[in-house]
KOLLO-946888 format. One line per 2 residues: their letters; for each residue x, y, z of N, C-alpha, C, O, CB. Coordinates in steps of 0.2 Angstrom, whole numbers, plus 5000, padded with zeros to 4 digits. Glycine has a CB too. Layout:
N
A	X,Y,Z,X,Y,Z,X,Y,Z,X,Y,Z,X,Y,Z  ...
This chain:
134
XX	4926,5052,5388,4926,5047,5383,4920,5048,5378,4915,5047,5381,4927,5040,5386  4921,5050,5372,4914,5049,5365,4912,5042,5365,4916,5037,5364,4917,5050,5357
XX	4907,5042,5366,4902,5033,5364,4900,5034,5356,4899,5040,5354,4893,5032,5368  4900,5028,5352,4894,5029,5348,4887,5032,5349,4883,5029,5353,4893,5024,5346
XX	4885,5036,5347,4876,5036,5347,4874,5029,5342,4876,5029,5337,4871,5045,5344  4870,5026,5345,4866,5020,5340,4860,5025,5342,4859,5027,5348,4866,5010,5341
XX	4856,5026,5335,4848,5027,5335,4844,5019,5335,4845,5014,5331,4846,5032,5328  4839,5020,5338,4836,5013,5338,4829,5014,5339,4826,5018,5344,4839,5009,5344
XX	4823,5009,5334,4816,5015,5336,4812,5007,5338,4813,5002,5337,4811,5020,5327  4807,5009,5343,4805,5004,5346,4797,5007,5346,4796,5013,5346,4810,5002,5352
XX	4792,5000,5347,4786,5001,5345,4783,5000,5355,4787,4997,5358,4784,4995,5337  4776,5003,5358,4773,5001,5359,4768,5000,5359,4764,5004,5358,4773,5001,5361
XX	4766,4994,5358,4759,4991,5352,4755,4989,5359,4757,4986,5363,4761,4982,5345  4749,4993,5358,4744,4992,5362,4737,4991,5359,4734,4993,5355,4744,4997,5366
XX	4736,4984,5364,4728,4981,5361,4723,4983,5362,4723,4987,5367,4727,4975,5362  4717,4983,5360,4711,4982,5362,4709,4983,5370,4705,4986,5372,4710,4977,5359
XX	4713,4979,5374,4711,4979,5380,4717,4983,5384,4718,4983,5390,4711,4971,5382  4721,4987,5378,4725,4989,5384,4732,4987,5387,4735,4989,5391,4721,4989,5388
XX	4733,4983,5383,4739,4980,5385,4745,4982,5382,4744,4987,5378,4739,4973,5384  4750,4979,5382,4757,4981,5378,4762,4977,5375,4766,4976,5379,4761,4985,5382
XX	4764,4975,5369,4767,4971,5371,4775,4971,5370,4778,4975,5366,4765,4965,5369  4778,4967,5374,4786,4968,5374,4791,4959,5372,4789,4953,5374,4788,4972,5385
XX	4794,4960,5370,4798,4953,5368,4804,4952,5373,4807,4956,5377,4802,4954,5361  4803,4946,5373,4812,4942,5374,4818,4943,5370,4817,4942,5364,4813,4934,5374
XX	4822,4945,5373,4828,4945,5368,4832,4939,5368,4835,4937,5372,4832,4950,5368  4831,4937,5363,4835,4929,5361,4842,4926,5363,4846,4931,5364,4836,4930,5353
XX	4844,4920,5365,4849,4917,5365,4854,4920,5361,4853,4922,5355,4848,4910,5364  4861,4922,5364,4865,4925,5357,4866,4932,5357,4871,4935,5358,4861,4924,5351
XX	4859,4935,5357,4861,4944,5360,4863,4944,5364,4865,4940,5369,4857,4948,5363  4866,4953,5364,4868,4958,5372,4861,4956,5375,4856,4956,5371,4869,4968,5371
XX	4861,4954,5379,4854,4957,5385,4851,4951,5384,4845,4950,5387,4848,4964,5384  4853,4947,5381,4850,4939,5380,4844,4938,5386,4847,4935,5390,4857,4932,5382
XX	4838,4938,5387,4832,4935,5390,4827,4942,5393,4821,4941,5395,4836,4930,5397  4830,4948,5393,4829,4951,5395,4822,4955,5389,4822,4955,5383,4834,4953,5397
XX	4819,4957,5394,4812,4961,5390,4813,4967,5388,4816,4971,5390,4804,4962,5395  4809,4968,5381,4811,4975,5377,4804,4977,5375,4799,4975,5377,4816,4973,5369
XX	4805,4981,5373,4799,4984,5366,4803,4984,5359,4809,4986,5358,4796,4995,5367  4798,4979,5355,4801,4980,5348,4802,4984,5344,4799,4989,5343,4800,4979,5345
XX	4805,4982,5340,4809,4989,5336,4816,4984,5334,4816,4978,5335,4812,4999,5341  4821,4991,5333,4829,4990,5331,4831,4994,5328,4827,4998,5325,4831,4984,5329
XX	4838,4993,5325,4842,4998,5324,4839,5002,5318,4837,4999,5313,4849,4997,5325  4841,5009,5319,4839,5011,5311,4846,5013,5308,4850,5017,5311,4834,5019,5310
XX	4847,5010,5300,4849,5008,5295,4853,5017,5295,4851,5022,5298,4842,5005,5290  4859,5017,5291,4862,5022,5289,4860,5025,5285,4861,5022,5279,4867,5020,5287
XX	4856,5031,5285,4851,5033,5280,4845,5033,5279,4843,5037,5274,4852,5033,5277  4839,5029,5283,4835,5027,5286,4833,5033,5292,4837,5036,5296,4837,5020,5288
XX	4826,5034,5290,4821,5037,5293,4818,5031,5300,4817,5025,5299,4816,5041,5287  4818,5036,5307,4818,5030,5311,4811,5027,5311,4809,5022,5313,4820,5031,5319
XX	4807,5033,5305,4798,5029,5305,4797,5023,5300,4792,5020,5299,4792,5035,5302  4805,5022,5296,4804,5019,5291,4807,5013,5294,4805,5007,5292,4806,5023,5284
XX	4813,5014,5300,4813,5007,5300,4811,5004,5306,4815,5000,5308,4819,5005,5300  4806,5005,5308,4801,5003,5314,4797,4998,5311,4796,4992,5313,4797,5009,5317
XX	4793,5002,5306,4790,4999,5300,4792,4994,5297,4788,4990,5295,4790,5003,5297  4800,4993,5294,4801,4987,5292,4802,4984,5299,4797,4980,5300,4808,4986,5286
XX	4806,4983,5303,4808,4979,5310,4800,4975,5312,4800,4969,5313,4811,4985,5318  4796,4977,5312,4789,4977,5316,4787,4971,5311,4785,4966,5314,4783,4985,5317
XX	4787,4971,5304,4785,4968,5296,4790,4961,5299,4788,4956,5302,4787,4973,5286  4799,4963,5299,4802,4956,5302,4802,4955,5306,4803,4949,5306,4808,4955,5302
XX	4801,4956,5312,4800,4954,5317,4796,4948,5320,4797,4943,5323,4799,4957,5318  4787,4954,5317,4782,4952,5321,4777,4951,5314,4771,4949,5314,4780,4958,5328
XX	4780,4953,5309,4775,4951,5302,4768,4955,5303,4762,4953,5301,4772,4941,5302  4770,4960,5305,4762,4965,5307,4766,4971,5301,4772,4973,5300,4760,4969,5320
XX	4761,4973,5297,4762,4980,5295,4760,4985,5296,4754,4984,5297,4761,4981,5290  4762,4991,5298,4760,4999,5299,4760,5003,5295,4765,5004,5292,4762,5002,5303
XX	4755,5007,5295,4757,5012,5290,4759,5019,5296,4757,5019,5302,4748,5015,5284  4763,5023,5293,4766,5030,5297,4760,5033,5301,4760,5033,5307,4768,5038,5291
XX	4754,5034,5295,4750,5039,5300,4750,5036,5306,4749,5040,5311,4743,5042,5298  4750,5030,5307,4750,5025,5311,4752,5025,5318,4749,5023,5323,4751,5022,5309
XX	4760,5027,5318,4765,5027,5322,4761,5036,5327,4760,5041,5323,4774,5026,5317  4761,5036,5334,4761,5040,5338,4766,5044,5340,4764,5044,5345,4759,5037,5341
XX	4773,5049,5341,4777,5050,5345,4775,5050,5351,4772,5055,5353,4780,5053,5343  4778,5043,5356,4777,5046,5363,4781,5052,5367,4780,5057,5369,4777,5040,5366
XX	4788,5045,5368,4793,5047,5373,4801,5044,5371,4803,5039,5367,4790,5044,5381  4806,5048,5374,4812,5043,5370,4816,5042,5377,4815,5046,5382,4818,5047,5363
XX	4820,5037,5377,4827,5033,5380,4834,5036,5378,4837,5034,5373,4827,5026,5377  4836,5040,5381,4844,5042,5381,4848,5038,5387,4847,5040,5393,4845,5050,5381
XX	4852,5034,5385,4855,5028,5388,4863,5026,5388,4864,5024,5383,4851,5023,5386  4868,5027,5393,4874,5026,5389,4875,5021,5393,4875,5021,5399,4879,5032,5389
XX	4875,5016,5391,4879,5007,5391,4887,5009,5390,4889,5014,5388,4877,4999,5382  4891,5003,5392,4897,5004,5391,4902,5006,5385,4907,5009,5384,4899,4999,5393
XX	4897,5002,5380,4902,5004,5372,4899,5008,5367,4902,5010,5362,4903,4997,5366  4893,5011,5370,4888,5013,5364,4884,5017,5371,4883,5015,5376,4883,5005,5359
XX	4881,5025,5366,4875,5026,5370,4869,5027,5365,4870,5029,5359,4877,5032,5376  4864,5024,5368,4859,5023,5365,4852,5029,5365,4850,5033,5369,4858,5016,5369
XX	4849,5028,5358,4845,5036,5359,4839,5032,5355,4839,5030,5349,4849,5044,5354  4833,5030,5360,4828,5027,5357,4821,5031,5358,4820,5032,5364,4828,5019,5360
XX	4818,5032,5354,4810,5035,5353,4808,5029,5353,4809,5023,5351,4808,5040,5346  4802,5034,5355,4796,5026,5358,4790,5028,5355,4786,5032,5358,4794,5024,5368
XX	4788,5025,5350,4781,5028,5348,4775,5022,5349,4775,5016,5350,4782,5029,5339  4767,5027,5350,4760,5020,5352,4760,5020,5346,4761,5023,5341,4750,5023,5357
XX	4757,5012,5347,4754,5011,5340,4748,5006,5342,4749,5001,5345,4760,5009,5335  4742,5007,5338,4736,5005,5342,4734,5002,5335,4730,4997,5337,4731,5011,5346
XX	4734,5002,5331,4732,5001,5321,4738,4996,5321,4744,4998,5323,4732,5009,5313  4736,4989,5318,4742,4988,5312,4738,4983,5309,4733,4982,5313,4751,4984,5315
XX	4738,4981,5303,4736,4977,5299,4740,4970,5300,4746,4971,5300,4736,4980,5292  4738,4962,5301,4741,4956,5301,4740,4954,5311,4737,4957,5315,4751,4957,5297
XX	4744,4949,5311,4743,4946,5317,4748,4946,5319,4753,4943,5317,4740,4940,5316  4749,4950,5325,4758,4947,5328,4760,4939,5329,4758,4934,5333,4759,4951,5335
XX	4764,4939,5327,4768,4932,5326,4776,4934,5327,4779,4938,5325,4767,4928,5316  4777,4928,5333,4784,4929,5336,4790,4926,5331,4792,4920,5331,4785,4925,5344
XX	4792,4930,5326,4798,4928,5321,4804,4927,5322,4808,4924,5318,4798,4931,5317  4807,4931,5329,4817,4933,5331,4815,4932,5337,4819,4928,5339,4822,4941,5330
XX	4811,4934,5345,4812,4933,5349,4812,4926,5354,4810,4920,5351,4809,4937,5350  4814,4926,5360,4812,4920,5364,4805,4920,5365,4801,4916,5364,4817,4921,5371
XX	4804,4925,5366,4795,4927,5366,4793,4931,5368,4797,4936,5370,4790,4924,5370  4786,4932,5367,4784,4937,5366,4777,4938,5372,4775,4933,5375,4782,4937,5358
XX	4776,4943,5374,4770,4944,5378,4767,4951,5380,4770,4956,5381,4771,4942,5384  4759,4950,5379,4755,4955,5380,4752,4955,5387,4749,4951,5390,4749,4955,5375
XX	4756,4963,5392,4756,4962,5397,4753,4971,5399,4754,4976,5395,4764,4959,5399  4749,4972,5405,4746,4976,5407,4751,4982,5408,4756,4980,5412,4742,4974,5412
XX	4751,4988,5407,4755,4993,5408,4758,4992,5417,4764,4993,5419,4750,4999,5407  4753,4990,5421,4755,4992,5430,4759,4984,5431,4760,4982,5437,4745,4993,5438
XX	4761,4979,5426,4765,4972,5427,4770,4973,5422,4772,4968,5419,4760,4965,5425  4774,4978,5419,4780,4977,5415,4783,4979,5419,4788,4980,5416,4782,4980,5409
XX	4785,4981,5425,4790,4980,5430,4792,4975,5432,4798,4974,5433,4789,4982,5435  4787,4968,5432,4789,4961,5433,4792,4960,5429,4793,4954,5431,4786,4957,5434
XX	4795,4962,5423,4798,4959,5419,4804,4962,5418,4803,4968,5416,4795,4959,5415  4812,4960,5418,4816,4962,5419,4819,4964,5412,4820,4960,5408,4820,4959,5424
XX	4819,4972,5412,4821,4975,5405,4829,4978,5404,4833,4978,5409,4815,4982,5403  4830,4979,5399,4837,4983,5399,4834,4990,5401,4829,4994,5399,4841,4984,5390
XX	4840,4991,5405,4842,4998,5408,4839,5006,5405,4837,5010,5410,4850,4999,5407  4838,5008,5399,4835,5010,5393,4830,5011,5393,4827,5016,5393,4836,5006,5388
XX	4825,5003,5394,4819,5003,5393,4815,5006,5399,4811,5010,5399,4817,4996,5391  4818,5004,5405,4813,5004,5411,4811,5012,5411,4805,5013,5411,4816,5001,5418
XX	4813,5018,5412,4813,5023,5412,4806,5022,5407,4801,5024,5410,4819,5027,5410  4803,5021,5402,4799,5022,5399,4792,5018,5400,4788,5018,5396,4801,5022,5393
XX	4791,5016,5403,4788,5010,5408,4785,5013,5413,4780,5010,5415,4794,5004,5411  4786,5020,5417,4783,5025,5420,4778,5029,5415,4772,5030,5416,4788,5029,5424
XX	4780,5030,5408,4778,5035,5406,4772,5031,5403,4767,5035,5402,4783,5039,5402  4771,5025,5401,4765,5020,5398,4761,5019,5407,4755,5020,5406,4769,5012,5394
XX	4763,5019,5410,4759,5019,5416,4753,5024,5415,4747,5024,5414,4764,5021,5422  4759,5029,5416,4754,5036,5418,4750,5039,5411,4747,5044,5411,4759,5043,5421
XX	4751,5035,5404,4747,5037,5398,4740,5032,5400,4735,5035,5402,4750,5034,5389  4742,5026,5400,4737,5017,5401,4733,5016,5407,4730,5011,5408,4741,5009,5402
């Protein structure tokens, strides 16, 4: 059986101290409560640096510039209707204050504690590889 591929670009935004943060996904979604890295889908014709960059602005009201964005690691993931193809880029610079605009919430959590936090299937595979960067 062919899936869709959705491309999807997701950010790990790491602070000062090292931390990371990852969102709730909202009442209403697939995966409703579950922890992510932010991002989302890229746009039909859309470069995935350019929509990380707007997602992160709607999201979290933080701006980045490209040089900005790191390539880390990516997620290839096949769910039932859709298989999913997500790059994960560091990102350590952004200009503004993150502010929680779409999620249930939000949290800045130490690389060796995002296992406590139950993610989509997708994400966790990348959750070893911030371990062994952080």
């Amino acid at each position: 059986m062919t899936l869709p591929v959705v491309l999807v670009a997701a950010a790990a935004l790491v602070d000062a101290d090292g931390r990371v943060l990852i969102a709730q996904r909202p009442e209403g979604k697939q995966l409703a409560g579950l922890w992510e890295f932010p991002g989302g889908k890229v746009e039909r014709g859309e470069r995935p640096e350019t929509a990380l960059i707007r997602e992160l602005d709607e999201e979290l009201g933080i701006q980045v510039k490209e040089a900005c964005l790191a390539p880390f690691v990516f997620a290839s993931h096949a769910y039932e209707s859709f298989h999913l193809l997500m790059p994960l880029w560091l990102i350590r610079r952004w200009d503004g204050v993150v502010t929680n605009r779409h999620h249930a919430a939000l949290a800045w959590v130490r690389p060796n504690r995002l296992r406590d936090y139950p993610m989509p299937p997708a994400d966790l595979p990348l959750v070893a590889h911030l371990c062994d960067l952080l």
